[in-house]
MISEPA-586146 format. One line per 2 residues: for each residue x, y, z of C-alpha. Coordinates in Angstrom, 1 decimal, always signed. Example, Ala and Ser with C-alpha at 12.3 -4.5 7.8 and 13.67 -1.06 7.14 Angstrom:
BEGIN
+12.3,-4.5,+7.8 ~ +13.7,-1.1,+7.1
END
This chain:
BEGIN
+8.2,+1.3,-4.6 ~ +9.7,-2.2,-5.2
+12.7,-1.4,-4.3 ~ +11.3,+0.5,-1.0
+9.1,-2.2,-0.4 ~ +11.9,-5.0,-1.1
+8.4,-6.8,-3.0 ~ +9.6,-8.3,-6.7
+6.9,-7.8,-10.0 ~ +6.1,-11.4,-9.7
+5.7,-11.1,-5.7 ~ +3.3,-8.4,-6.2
+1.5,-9.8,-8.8 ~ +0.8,-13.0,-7.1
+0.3,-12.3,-3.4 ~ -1.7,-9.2,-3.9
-4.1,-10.8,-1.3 ~ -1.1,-11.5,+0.9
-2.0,-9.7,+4.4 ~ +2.1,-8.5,+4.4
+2.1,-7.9,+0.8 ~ -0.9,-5.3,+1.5
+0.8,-4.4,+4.2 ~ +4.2,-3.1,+2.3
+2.1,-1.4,-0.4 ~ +0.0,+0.9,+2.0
+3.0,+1.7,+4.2 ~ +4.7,+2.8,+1.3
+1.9,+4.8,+0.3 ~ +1.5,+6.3,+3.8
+4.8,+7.7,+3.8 ~ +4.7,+8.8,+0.3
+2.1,+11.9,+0.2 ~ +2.0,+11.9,-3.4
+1.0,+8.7,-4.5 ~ -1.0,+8.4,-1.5
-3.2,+10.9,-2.8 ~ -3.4,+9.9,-6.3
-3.6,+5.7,-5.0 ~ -6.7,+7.2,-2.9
-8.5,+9.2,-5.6 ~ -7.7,+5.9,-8.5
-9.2,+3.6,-5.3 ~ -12.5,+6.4,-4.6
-11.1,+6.3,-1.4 ~ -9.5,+8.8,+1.3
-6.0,+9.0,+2.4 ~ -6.8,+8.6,+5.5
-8.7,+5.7,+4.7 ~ -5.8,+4.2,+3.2
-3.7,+5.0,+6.0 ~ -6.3,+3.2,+8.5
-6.2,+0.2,+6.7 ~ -2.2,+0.4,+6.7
-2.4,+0.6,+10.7 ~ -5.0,-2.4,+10.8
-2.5,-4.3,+8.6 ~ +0.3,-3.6,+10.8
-1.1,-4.4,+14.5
END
């Protein structure tokens, strides 16, 4: 994912509440089915939920 993402450890770690650093880790997820489903299910969330959030993030 970081290097997807281009987001470092340390970037992650401290701008988790970053709007663009939320934004990079739920596009990644949307396009990445797998860990979409098992970031959903870890979060007692949906996908699509996930993916709605990602489109909010991103307008």
């Amino acid at each position: 994912m970081l290097s997807l993402t281009g987001l470092t450890p340390e970037r992650l770690r401290h701008g988790i509440e970053d709007r663009g650093v939320q934004a990079a880790v739920l596009e990644f997820l949307a396009n990445h089915e797998p860990d979409l489903v098992l970031a959903a299910d870890a979060l007692s969330t949906t996908p699509d939920a996930l993916v709605a959030a990602c489109r909010e993030l991103n307008a």
